[in-house]
C-alpha positions as CSV (number, residue, x, y, z in Angstrom):
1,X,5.3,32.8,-2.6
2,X,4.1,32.1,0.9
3,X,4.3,28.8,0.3
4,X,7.6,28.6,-1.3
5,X,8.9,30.6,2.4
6,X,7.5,28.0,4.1
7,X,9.6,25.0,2.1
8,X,13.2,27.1,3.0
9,X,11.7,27.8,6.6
10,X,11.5,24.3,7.0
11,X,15.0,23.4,4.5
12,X,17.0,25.9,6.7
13,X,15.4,24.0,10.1
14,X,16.8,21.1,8.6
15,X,19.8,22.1,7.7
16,X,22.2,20.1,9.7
17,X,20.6,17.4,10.0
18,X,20.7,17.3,6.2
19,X,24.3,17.3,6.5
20,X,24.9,15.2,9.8
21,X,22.0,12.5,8.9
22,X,23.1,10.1,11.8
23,X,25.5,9.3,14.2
24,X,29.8,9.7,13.8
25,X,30.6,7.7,10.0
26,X,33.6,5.5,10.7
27,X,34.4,5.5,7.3
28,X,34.9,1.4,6.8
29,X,33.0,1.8,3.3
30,X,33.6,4.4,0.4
31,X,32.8,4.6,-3.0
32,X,29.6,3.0,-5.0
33,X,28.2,0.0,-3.5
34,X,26.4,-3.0,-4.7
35,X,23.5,-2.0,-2.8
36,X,21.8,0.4,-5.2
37,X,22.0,-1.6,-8.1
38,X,21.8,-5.7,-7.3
39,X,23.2,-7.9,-9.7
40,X,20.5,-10.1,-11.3
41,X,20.2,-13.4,-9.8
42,X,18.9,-16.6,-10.5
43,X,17.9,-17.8,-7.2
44,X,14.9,-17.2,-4.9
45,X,15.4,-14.7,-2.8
46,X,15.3,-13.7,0.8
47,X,13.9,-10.7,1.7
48,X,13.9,-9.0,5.0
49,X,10.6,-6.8,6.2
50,X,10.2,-4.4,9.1
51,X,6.4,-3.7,8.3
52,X,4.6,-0.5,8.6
53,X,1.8,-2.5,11.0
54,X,1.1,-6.2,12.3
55,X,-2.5,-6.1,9.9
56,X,-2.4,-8.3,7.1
57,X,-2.3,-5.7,4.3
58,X,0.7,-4.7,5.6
59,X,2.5,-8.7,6.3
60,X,0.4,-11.2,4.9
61,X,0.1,-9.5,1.3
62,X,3.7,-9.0,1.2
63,X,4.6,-12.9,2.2
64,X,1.5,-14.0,0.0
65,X,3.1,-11.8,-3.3
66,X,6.6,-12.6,-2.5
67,X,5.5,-16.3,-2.7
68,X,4.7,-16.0,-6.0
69,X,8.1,-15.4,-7.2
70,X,9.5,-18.3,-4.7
71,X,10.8,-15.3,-2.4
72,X,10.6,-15.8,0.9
73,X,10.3,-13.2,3.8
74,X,12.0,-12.8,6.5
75,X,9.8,-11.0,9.3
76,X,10.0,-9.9,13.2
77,X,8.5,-12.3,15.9
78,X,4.7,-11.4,16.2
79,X,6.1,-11.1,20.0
80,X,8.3,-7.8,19.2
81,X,5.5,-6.1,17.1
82,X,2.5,-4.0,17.5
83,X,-1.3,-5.0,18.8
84,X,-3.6,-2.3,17.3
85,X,-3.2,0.2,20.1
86,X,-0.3,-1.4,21.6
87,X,2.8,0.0,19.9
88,X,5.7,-3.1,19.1
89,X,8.5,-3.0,21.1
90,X,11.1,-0.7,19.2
91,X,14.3,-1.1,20.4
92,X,14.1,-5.3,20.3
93,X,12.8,-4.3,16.8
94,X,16.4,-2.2,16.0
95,X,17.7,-5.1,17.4
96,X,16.2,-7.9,15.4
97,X,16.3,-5.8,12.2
98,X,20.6,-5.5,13.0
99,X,20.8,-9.5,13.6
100,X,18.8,-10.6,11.0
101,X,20.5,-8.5,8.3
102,X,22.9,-10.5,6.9
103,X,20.7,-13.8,6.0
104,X,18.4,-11.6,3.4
105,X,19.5,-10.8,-0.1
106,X,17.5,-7.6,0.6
107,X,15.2,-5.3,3.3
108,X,12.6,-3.7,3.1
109,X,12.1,-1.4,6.3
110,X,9.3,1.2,7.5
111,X,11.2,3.4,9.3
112,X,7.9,4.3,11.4
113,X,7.3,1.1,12.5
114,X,11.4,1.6,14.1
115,X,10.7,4.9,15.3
116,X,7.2,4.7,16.6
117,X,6.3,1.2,16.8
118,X,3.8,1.3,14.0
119,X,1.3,3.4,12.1
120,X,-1.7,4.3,14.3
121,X,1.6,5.0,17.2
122,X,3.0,7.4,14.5
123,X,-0.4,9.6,14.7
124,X,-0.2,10.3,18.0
125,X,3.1,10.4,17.6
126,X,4.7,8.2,20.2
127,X,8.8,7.9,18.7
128,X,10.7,10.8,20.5
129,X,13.7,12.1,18.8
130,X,15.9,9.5,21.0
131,X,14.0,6.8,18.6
132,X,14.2,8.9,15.8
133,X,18.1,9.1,15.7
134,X,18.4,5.1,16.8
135,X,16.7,4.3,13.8
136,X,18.9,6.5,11.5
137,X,21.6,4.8,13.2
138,X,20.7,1.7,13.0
139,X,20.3,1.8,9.0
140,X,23.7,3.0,8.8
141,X,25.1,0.9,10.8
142,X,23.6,-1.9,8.6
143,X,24.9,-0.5,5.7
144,X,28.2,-0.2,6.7
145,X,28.5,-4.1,8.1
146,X,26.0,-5.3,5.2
147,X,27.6,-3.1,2.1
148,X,25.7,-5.1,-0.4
149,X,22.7,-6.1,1.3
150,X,19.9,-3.4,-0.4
151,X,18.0,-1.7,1.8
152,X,14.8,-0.2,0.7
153,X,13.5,2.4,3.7
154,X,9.7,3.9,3.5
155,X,8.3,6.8,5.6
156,X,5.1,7.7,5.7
157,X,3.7,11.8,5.9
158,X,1.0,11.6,8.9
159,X,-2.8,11.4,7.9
160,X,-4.8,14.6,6.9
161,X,-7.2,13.8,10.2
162,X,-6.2,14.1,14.1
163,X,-5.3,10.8,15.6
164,X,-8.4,8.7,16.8
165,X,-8.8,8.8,20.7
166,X,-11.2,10.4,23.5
167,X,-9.2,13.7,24.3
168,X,-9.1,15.1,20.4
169,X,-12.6,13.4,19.6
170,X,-14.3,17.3,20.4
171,X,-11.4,19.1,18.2
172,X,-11.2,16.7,15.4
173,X,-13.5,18.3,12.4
174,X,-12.1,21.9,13.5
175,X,-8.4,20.6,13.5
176,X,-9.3,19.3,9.8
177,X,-10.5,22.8,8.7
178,X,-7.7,24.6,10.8
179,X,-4.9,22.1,8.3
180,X,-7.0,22.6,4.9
181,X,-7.1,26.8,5.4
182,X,-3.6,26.6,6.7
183,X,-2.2,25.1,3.1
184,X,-5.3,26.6,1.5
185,X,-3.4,30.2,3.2
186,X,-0.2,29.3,1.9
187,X,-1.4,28.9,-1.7
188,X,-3.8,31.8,-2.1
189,X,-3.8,34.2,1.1
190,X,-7.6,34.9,0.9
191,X,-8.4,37.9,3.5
192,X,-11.4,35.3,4.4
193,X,-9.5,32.5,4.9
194,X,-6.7,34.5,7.2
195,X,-9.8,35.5,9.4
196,X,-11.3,32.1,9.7
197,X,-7.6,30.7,10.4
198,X,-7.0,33.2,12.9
199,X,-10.5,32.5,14.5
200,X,-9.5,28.7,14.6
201,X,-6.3,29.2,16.5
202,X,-8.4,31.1,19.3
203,X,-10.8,28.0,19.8
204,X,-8.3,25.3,19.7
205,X,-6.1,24.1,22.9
206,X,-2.4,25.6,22.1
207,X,-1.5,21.6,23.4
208,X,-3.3,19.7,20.7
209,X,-2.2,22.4,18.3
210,X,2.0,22.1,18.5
211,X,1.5,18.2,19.4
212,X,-0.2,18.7,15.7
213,X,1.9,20.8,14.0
214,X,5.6,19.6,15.7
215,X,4.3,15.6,14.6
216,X,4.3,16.9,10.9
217,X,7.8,19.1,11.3
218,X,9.4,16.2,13.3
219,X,8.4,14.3,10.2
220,X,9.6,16.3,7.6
221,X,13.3,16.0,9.1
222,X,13.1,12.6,9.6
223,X,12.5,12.5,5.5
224,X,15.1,14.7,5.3
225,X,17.5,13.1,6.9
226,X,16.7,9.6,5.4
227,X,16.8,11.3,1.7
228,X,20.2,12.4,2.6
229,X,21.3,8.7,3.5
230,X,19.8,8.0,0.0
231,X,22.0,10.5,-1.5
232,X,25.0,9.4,0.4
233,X,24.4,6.2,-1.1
234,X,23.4,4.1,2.6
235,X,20.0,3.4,1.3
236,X,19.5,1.5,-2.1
237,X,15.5,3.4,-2.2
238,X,13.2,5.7,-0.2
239,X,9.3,5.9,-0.3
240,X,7.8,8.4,1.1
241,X,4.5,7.5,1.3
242,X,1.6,10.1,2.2
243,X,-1.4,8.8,4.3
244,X,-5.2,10.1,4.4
245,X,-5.4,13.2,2.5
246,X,-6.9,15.6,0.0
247,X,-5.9,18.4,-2.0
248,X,-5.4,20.8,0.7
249,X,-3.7,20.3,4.0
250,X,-0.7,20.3,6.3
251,X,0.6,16.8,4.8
252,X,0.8,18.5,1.5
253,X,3.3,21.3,2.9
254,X,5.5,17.9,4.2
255,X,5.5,16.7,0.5
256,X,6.1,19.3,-1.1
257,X,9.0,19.8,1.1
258,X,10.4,16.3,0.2
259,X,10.0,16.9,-3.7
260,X,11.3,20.3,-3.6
261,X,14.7,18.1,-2.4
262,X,13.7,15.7,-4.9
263,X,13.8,18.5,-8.1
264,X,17.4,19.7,-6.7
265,X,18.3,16.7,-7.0
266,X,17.7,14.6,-10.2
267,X,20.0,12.1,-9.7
268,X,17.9,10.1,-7.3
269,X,14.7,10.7,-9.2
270,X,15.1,6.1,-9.7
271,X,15.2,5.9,-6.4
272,X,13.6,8.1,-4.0
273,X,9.9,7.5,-4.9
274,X,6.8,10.5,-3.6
275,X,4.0,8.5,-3.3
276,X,0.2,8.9,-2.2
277,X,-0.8,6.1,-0.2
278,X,0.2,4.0,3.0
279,X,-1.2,0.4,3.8
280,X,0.3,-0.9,0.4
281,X,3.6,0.8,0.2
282,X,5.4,-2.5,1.6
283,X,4.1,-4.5,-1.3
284,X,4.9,-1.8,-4.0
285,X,8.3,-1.9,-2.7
286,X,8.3,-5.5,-2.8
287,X,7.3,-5.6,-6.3
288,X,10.0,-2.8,-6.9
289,X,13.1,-5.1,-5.2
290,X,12.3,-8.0,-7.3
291,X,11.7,-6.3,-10.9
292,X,15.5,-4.3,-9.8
293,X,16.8,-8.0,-8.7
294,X,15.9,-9.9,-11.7
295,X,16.4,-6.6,-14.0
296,X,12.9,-6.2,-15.3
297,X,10.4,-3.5,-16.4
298,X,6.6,-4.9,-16.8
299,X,4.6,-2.8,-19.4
300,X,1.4,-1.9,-18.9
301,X,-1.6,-0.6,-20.2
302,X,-3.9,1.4,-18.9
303,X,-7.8,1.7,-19.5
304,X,-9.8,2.9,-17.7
305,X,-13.8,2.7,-17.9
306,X,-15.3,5.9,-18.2
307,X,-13.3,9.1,-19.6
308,X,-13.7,11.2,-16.7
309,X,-12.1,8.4,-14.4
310,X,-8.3,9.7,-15.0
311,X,-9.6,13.0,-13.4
312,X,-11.4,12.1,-10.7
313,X,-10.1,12.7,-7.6
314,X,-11.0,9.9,-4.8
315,X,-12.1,9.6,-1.2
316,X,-8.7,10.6,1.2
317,X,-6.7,11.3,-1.7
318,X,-5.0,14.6,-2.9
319,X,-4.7,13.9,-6.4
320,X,-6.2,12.7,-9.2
321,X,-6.3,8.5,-9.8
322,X,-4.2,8.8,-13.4
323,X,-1.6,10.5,-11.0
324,X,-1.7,7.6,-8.8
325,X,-1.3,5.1,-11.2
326,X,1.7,6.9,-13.0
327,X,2.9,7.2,-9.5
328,X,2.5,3.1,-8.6
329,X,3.7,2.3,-12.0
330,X,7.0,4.1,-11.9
331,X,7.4,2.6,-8.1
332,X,7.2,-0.6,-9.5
333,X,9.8,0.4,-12.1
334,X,7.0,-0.2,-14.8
335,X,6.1,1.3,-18.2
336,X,3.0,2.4,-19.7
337,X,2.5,1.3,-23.2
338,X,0.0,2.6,-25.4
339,X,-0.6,-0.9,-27.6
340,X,-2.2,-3.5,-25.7
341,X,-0.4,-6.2,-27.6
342,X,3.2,-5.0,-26.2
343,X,1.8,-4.8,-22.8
344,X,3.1,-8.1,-20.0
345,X,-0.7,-6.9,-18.9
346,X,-3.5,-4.6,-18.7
347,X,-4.3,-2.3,-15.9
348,X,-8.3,-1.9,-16.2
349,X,-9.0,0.8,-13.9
350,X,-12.7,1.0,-13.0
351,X,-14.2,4.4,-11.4
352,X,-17.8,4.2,-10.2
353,X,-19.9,6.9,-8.7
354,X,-23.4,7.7,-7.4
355,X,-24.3,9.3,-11.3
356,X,-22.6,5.7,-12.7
357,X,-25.6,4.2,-14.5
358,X,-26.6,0.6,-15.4
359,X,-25.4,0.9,-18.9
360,X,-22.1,2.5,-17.9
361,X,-21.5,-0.7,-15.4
362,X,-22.5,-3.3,-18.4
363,X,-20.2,-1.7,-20.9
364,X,-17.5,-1.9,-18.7
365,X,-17.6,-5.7,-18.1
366,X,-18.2,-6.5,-21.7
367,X,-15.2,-4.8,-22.6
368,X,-13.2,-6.4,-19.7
369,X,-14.7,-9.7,-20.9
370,X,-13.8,-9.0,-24.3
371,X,-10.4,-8.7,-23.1
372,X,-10.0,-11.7,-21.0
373,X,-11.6,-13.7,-24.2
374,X,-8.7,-12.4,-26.3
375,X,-6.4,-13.7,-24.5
376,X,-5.2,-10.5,-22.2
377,X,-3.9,-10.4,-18.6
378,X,-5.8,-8.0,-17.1
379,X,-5.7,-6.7,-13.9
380,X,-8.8,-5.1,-12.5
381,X,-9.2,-2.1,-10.1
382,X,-12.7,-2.1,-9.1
383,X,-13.9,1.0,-6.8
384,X,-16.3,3.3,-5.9
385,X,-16.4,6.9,-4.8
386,X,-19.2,6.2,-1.8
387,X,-17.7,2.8,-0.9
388,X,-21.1,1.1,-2.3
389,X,-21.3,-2.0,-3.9
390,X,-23.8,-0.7,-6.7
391,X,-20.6,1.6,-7.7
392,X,-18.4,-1.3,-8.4
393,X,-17.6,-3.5,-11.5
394,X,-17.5,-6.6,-10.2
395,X,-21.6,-8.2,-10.1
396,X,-21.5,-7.0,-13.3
397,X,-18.9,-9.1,-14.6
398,X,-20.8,-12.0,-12.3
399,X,-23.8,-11.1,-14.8
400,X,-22.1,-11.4,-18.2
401,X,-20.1,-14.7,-16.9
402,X,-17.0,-12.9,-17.0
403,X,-14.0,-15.4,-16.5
404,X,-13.5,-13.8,-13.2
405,X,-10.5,-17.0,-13.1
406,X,-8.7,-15.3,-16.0
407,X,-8.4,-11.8,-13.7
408,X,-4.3,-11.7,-12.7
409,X,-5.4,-9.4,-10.4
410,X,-8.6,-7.3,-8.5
411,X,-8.1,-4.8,-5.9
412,X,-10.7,-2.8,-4.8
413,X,-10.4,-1.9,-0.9
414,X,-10.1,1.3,1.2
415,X,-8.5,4.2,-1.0
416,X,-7.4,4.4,-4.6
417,X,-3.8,4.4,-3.8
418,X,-4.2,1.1,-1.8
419,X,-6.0,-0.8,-4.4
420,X,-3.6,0.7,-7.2
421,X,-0.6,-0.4,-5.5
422,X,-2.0,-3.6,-4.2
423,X,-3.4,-4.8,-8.0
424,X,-0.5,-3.5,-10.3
425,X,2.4,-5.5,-7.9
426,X,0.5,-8.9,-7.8
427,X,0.3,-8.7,-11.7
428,X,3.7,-7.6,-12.3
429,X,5.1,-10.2,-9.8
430,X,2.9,-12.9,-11.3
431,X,4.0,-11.8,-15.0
432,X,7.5,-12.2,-13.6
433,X,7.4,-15.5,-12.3
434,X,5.5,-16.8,-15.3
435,X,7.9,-15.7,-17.4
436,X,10.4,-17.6,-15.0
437,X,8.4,-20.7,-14.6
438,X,10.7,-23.9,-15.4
439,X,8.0,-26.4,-16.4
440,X,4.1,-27.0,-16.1
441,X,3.9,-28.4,-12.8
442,X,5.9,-25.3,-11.6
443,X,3.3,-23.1,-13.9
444,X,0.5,-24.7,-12.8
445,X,1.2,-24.1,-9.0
446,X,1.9,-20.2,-9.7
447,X,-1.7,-20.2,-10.9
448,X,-3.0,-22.0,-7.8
449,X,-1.4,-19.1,-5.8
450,X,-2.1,-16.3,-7.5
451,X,-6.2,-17.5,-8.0
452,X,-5.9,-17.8,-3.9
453,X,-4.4,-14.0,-3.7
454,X,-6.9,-13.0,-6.1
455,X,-10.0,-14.9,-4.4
456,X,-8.5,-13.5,-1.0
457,X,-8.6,-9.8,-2.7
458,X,-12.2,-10.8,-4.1
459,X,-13.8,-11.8,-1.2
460,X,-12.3,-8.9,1.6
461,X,-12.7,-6.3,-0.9
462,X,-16.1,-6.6,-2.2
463,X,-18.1,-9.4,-0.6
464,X,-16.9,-8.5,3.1
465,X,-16.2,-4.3,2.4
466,X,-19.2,-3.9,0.0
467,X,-21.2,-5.8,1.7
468,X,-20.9,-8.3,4.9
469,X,-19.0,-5.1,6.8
470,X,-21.6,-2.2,6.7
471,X,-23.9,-5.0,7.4
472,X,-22.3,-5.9,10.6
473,X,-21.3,-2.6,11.7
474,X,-25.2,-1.1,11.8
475,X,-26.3,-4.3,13.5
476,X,-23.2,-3.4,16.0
477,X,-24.2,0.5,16.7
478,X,-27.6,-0.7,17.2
479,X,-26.7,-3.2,19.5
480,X,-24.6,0.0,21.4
481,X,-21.2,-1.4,20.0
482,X,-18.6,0.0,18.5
483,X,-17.1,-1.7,15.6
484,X,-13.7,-0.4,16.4
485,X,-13.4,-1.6,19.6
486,X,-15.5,-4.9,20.1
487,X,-13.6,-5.9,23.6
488,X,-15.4,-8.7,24.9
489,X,-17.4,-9.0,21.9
490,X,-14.5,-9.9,19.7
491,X,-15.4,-13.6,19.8
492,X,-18.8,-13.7,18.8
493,X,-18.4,-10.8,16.0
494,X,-15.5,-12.8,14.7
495,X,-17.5,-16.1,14.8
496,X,-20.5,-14.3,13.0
497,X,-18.1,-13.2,10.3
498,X,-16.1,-16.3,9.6
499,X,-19.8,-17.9,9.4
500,X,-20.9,-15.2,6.6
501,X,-17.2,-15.4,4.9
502,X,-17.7,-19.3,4.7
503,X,-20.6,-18.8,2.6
504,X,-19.2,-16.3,1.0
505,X,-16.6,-18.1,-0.4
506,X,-19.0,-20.9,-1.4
507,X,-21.3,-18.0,-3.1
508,X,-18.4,-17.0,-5.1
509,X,-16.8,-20.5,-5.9
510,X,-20.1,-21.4,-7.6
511,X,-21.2,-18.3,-9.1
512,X,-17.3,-17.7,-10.5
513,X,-15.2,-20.6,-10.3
514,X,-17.4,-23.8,-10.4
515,X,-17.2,-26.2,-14.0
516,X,-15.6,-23.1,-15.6
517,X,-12.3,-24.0,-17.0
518,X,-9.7,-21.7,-18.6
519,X,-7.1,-21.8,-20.2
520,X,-3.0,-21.8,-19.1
521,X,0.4,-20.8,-20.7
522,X,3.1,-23.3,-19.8
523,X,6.4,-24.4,-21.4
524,X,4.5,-27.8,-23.1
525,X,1.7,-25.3,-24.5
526,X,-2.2,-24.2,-24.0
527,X,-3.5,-26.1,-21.2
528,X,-7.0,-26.5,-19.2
529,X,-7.3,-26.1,-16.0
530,X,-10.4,-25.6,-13.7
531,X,-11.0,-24.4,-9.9
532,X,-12.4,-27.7,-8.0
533,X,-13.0,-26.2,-4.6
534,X,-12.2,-23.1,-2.5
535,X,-12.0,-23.0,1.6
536,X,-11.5,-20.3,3.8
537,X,-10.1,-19.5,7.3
538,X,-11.1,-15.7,8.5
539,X,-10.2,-14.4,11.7
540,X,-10.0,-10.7,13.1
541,X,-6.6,-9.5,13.3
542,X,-7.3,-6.8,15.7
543,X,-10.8,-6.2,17.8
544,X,-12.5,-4.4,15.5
545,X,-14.3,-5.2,11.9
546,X,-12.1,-3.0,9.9
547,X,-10.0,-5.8,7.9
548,X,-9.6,-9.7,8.0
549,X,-7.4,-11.9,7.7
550,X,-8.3,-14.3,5.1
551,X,-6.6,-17.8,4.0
552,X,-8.3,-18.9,1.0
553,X,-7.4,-22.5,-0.2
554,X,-8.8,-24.0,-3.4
555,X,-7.8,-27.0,-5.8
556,X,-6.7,-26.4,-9.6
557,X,-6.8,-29.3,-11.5
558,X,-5.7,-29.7,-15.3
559,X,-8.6,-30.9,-17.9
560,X,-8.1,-34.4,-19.5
């Protein structure tokens, strides 16, 4: 009930701003517009993106996948956008975003990155509500000179955890347990739980706590308000994306909110999307603006390798992976099949843990061998619930000679939600342009970029996450560095790392790739083909050892 109290506390807050979601309406457009349901096309198309962040997961991916499909994206100048702590420049962003409008077919935009110049600026947060109603203006104003142009906006629900600097370092595990009992309070209202809350509050500075608590209010109404412009018909799609979590916590409250507006409102349940997850919400969306342009649904089946994996609930998530993957698979307007014959491609989900034996691991890559041998796409999610590498799938796939070349996709970095997203929209994509190919040569080439996506996801996600990373990092703390801030010691760390990363990519290219040729679908038949070589550029986007940016190139040559 408490709870319930809180969603109209915060619905009545928002109440004209619900109604009044930006600035005066000058009328020029009425009535239904092209923009929330794009006629199907039979060219490439251009696609505008206002990322979330300047890392690679949240640009790269998205040009990389896009490629796939012959898309092309349209982004900012790296001048206008954000440098890890450096926030981009936001009203030359509004700007940019207004000018460049009309040449894309299109947008996709992260209303954070408008408002606050990006995602770590959004934790702190740095938008004021100046920014906040520029950027609802500035979408309307878009629609109203670009009436056909879709526009796909995502906001993201702040992270579980305090922002990461010096002054909230000392508060940071008590402002955890002050947002956990304060949702925990608003399901149950334990005696216990009131008393600990209340003893919180005392030890806490009253600053830190409304800079805390006004982020996540200022936040819902900005959600509001942008699921109002949906309604009114000036967005073509929302995401509302939720960052860090798990089951109990302020963010929660914030979602709830937003699908408690969702359930009054059916109508929009094809276009305003609730989603766990952050990093990867760009590429979703991406896979979700070409499957609407070309009119398409990809079915999918979904395995997973143990029976408890549906249930388990993962390291900064609030739910469960099966609700994760329903949740990625409806974003990218997929369906889940139960026959894996009907299915464009398999979703092999892979859960490992510290209790995951040997036997459990070997199963698994049999049966995703099996599959690949008959002739199924599969893509494969490959994590573990510690983050080790003896949790994950993939050296035993290595063991078995698994044609790791066959994979249409692998994901396995940072949370659940990331790799989800990240794995299902390159297979989709791919499926689509396959499906779309004119001829072999054309075929043949969508191969040779999806095999460098794939070896790109291969070698961040488990040679350098699993393995090179943690690696690094100790040798770092021992050395009295910090791997999040490496300063003058970027140039040597990164030199290190492109060293390992080289040889990693040579380690995987012969274990993997090398004199093991597979077989193609194109329009003149079967086909051979085999992986001749694979290079690799690696650089450190930002000064720290966090994520990479990796640019694998390999050769694909057809079998005579």
């Amino acid at each position: 009930m408490l709870k319930k109290i809180i969603v109209f506390i915060f619905l009545f807050l928002a109440g004209l701003t619900i109604i009044f979601p930006f600035g005066k309406h000058t009328g020029r457009h009425t009535g239904i517009t092209q923009s929330v349901s794009p006629a199907q096309s039979t060219k490439p198309m251009r696609i505008l993106l206002m990322p979330l962040d300047s890392r690679p997961a949240c640009t790269q991916f998205v040009q990389q996948l896009a490629g796939l499909a012959q898309a092309t994206i349209i982004m900012p100048p790296a001048e206008l956008m954000d440098s890890y702590t450096r926030p981009a420049n936001r009203p030359a962003l509004r700007e940019w975003l207004s000018r460049n409008c009309p040449k894309a077919d299109a947008a996709i935009v992260s209303t954070d990155m408008l408002i606050h110049g990006g995602l770590l600026a959004s934790r702190l947060p740095v938008g004021t509500e100046a920014d906040r109603q520029a950027a609802i203006n500035t979408l309307a104003a878009i629609h109203q000179d670009n009436p056909r142009l879709p526009v796909y906006a995502f906001t993201i629900i702040p992270r579980l955890i305090i922002a990461d600097n010096r002054s909230n370092g000392l508060y940071r595990d008590k402002m955890l347990r002050y947002s956990i009992l304060k949702d925990e309070i608003a399901c149950f209202e334990n005696p216990l739980d009131i008393a600990e809350f209340s003893n919180l509050e005392k030890q806490l500075p009253s600053r830190l706590l409304n800079r805390y608590l006004t982020m996540y209010q200022q936040n819902t109404l900005t959600n509001l308000r942008l699921a109002n412009m949906l309604k009114n018909q000036l967005l073509a799609g929302l995401v509302v994306g939720q960052d860090d979590s798990q089951p109990f916590g302020i963010p929660n409250i914030n979602r709830e909110i937003i699908q408690h507006y969702l359930d009054q409102r059916p109508q929009l349940a094809n276009s305003l999307f609730i989603t766990r997850g952050t990093d990867e919400v760009a590429v979703t969306l991406l896979g979700y603006s070409l499957m609407k342009n070309y009119r398409q649904r990809p079915r999918i089946k979904v395995i997973y390798s143990q029976p408890t994996a549906p249930q388990q609930i993962m390291p900064y998530m609030p739910c469960s992976v099966a609700r994760c993957v329903e949740e990625k698979i409806a974003l990218i307007r997929g369906i889940q099949v139960e026959n894996p014959a009907e299915a464009d491609f398999i979703l092999y989900v892979h859960i490992g843990t510290p209790t995951t034996n040997h036997r459990d691991l070997l199963t698994a890559a049999q049966e995703v061998q099996s599959l690949l041998q008959h002739g199924y796409k599969v893509a494969l999610v490959d994590l573990g619930e510690t983050f080790q590498a003896s949790e994950t799938l993939l050296p035993y796939l290595l063991s078995v000679h698994a044609d790791i070349a066959r994979l249409i996709a692998y994901a396995g970095w940072n949370t659940a939600s990331n790799s989800i997203g990240t794995a299902l929209t390159q297979a989709a994509i791919f499926s689509l342009a396959l499906k779309r190919s004119p001829d072999s040569a054309a075929t043949l080439l969508l191969y040779k970029k999806n095999l460098e996506f794939l070896s790109n996801r291969i070698l961040e996600d488990w040679y350098y996450q699993k393995n090179t990373e943690p690696r690094i990092n100790k040798k770092l703390r021992e050395l009295g560095i910090d791997p999040n801030h490496l300063d003058e010691h970027y140039e040597p760390v990164q030199a290190q790392i492109q060293s390992e990363m080289a040889a990693n990519a040579q380690t995987l290219f012969q274990t993997a790739f090398y004199q093991r040729p597979f077989p193609i679908q194109t329009t003149a038949g079967e086909k051979k083909v085999v992986i001749t070589s694979l290079t690799l550029k690696t650089e450190l986007p930002w000064p720290r050892t966090f994520e990479l940016r990796l640019e694998p190139r390999l050769s694909l040559s057809e079998c005579r």
